[in-house]
Structures are given as structure tokens and as C-alpha cells.
N, C-alpha and C positions, 0 to 999 in steps of 0.2 A: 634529471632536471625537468621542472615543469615548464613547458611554452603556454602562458597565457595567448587568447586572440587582441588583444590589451596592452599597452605597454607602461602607459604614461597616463596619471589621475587626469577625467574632465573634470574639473571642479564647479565649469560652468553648468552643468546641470544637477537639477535640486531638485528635490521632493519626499515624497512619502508612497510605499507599494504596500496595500491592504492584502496582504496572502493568506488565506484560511481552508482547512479541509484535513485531510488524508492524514492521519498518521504514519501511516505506511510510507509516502511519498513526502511527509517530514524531513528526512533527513536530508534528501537530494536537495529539495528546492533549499532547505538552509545552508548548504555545502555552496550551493550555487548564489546563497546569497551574501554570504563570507567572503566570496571571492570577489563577488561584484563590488561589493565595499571598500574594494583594494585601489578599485578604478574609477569608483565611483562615491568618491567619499562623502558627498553631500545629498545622494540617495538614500531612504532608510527602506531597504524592504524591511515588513514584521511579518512573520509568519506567525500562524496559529494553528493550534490543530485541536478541531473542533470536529473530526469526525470527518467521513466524505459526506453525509449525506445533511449534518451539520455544516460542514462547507458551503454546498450547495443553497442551504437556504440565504443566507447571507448572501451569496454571489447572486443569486436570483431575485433577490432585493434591491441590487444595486449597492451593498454596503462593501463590496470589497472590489479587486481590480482581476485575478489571479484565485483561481479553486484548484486546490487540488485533490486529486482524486483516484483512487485505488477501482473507481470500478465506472464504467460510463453514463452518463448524465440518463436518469432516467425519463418518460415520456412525458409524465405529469409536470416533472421541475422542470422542464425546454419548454411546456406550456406556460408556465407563473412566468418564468424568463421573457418569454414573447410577450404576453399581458403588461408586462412591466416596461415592455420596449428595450430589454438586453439581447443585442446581441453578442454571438461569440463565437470562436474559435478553438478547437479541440484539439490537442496534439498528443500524441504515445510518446511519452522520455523514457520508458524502460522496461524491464523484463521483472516479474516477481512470482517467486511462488508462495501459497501457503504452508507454512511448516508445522507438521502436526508432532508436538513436541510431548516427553512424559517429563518427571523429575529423572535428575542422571542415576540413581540408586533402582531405578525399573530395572529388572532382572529377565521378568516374564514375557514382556511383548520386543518381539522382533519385527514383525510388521503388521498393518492394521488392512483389510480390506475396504474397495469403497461401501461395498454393504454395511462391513461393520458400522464405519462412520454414519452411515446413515439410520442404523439401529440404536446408535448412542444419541445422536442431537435431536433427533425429530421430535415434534413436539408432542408425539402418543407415546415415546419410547417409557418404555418399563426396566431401564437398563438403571442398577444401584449399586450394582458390585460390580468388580471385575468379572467376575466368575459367571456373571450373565452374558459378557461377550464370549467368552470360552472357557468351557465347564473345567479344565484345567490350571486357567488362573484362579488368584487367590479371593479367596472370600472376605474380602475386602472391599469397602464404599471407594466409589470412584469418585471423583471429585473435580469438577468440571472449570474449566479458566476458557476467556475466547473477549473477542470483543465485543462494543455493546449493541444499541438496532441501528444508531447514526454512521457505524463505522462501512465502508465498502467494502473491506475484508468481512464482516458479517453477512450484508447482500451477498458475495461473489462465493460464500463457501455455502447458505444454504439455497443455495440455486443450483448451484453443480452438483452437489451430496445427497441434501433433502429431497430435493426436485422443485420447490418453489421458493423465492426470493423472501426473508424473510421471517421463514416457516421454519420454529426451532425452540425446545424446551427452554425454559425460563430459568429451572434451579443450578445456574448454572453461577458461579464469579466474572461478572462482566467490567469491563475497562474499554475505554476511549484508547487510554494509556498503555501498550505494549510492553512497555519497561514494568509499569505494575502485576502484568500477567505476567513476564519474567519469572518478577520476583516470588510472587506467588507458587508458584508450579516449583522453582529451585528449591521451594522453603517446604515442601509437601510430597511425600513419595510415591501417593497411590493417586496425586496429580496426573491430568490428561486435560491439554488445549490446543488452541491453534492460534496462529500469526502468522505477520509478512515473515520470509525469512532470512530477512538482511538482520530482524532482530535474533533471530537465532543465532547466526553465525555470528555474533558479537560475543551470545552468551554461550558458546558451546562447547567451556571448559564446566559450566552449572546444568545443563542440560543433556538429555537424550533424545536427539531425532529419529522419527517415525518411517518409515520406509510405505510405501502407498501401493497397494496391488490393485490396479482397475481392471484386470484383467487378463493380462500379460506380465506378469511376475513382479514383484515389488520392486522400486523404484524409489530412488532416495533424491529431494531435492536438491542439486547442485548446478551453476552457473551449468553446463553440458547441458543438463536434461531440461531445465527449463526454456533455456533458447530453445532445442531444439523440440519444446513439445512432448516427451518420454515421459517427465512429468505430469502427467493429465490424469483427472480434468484440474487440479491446483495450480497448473500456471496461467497468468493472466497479465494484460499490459497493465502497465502503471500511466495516468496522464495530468497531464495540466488544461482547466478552462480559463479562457483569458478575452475579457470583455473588449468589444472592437473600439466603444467608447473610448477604453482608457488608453487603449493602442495608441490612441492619437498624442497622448503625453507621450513627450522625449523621450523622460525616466522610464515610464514602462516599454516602450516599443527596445529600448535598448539592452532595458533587463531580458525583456524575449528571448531577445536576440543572442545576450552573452551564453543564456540559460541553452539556448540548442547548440551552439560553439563551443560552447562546453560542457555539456551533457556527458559524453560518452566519458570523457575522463572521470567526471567526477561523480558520475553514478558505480563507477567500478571500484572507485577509493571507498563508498560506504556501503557497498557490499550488495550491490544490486546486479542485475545482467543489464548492459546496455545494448542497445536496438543496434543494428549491421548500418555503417555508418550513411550509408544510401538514404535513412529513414529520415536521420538527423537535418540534412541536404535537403532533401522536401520538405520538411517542415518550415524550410529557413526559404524554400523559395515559394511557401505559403505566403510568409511573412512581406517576402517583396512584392507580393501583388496586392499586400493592402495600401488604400489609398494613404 
């Protein structure tokens, strides 16, 4: 049975929460916003997902209340944010890794190094076949699925991989959308991509996951290894920015507030690793020391 922190609808609070960012961190914050609905029925979070780093511009505008984001706010957009007079607040809701997926019909690769990965994405790479990553696989055009430059899962994989943020071949099928890199890579057999892996584990009756060797023997992402970091360098927090402005509204300060009180459950219901509940707890007694 689930325990809500909630028991009984406010109805006396109303409004509207501007949510936009992450696809990665999509599913949480609308899991979290389902539930808030339940309690708060004349609340409308909307979420959107526009990318982290699409997020980001909007939240750095002032046009939303709430970013979410697969990768931490970088130096330039906390400048435009400051210019603009937003301030904000930053919290980790979760554990994620990248999942480097093939179509399920891959026969040939059993695990990928991190060199390889970085022989494949970089933006000088000469890799067109398989058989350019290992003279063994098939001579066969490889065929490249990932996200696109807005998204943080794109920052966060060619920064740990490539070596710099950003920095990564172009011919590749790019999406915002995860569900469409899915389907792509399902629908394709000498397909090779990358994603969160909460979308994996959704689709991993259509798919084959990659096992990752950075050094100490491959390593396959699962809730175990990315808590505990075995997954490296692919795992990475997942967080929420959330304007100090809008804190001041009722509706938002309580949405916060449901969203870290209920975090760990329901980041585990769509298939994320949730933070040691310690993290949750400070985050919530971040929240009581705002005025």
C-alpha cells in the first residue's frame, strides 16, 4: 500500500507551476506531479521537456518556476541568471546512468570500452563500420542514435568520453526525445546509442544493453552499480533548479516540498536509483530555511 505525506485535497491553493528541462528527469518530476494533483487539485504543474540545456534558457529568463536537469547548471547560464536577477536553488532527486544500448538482434558486441566510445563519438572519428571498432565485427555501417546539443545527457556523455563538453560527431540521429531514439535503435540492427537508463529499462524486452569497461572489467548499468559508482564514469545525479522567486508562492513552495517527500518512492516506481534517504532530509531542511 502506498502512504502518501498528504492525506486530504487543499483546494484552497491554486495556480499554475512552469516546469521545463530534462528529459531524462521527465518522468520523475511528472510521476511527482500526478501525485501532487491528487492533493492538490487546483494546482496545474505542466511540465515540458525542452532539453536541460533548453530548460535552462527559459528558467534563466524567468519564464518558468522549476528546471530540470540531467546535468548541473553551467557557469555562463548562473551568469544570464544573475544578470536577470534569478535566483535559485539546486537539489540532486536521483541517481542515473547512461545506457549504451545496440538493437536486441546484436550478436557481436558484448562489451564496449571507454576508449572505444570515445573512438566512435568524437568529432575527428573515422569510425563507419563496425568493423572499424574491431576488425572482427561486421563490415557493416554503424549507425549512430544519442541525444541532441540541448540535452544534458549529451553535455554529461561527451565530457566524461570525448574529454570536452559538447565535442562530438554530428552524423549521427539526434532527439530531445528518448522514446524516439528507442524506437529507432529497436527498428535498426547495426544501431548503437545512448540514454538515461530508466528509458532502457522500460524498453529492455526491444533492446540490448552495453556493459562499459573503463578499466576494471565491464560493468553493466544497474540500480547496485550506479549508487554505488562501479558504473563510471556513466553515472551521474539527476536534479531540480527552482527559482527562490517563485518559492514565495504557496503552490510552488509546497510542490517542493511534496516533490523531496516523495522523491525516493517515486523515483524508484520509474525506474531511477533514489539518493540514501539522508539527502532527501537536507534537501527539505534546505527548504525551511527559506524565508
Amino acid at each position: 500500500m502506498t502512504y502518501w505525506y498528504f492525506s486530504t485535497p487543499h483546494q484552497s491553493v491554486e495556480g499554475v507551476i512552469e516546469i521545463d528541462g530534462s528529459s531524462t528527469v521527465y518522468p520523475i518530476t511528472q510521476a511527482v506531479a500526478e501525485e501532487f494533483l491528487s492533493f492538490y487539485p487546483n494546482v496545474y504543474p505542466i511540465v515540458g521537456v525542452s532539453g536541460t540545456g533548453g530548460g535552462f534558457k527559459r528558467f534563466i529568463a524567468g519564464e518558468t518556476d522549476i528546471s530540470d536537469a540531467s546535468r548541473p547548471i553551467k557557469d555562463s547560464e548562473a551568469q544570464v541568471a544573475a544578470a536577470n536577477g534569478i535566483e535559485f536553488l539546486e537539489f540532486e532527486i536521483a541517481l542515473d546512468g547512461i545506457a549504451i544500448v545496440t538493437n536486441q538482434y546484436n550478436d557481436w558486441v558484448d562489451y564496449l570500452t571507454v576508449e572505444e566510445l570515445d573512438l566512435i563519438w568524437n568529432p575527428d572519428s573515422s569510425v563507419d563500420s563496425w568493423n572499424d571498432i574491431r576488425s572482427e565485427w561486421p563490415e557493416q555501417s554503424i549507425r549512430l542514435y544519442g541525444p541532441g546539443t540541448d540535452s544534458g545527457t549529451f553535455d554529461y556523455f561527451t565530457e566524461v568520453i570525448v574529454g570536452e563538453s559538447g565535442a562530438s560527431r554530428t552524423d549521427y540521429t539526434a532527439s530531445e526525445d528518448d522514446n524516439v531514439l528507442v524506437q529507432g535503435i529497436a527498428g535498426d540492427k547495426y544501431a548503437l546509442g545512448y540514454f538515461g537508463y530508466a528509458y532502457y529499462a522500460e524498453s529492455r524486452d526491444i533492446l540490448k544493453i552495453v556493459p562499459i569497461d573503463s578499466g576494471n572489467g565491464p560493468v553493466t548499468p544497474a540500480d547496485q552499480t550506479i549508487n554505488s559508482g562501479q558504473y563510471t564514469p556513466l553515472s551521474r545525479p539527476l536534479l531540480i533548479y527552482v527559482s527562490k522567486a517563485s518559492l514565495k508562492r504557496q503552490e510552488v513552495a509546497n510542490f517542493v516540498r511534496f516533490y523531496m517527500e516523495n522523491a525516493e518512492q517515486l523515483v524508484t516506481e520509474v525506474g531511477y536509483t533514489p539518493l540514501p534517504t539522508s539527502m532527501y532530509q537536507q534537501n527539505l531542511a534546505i527548504l525551511d530555511e527559506q524565508p
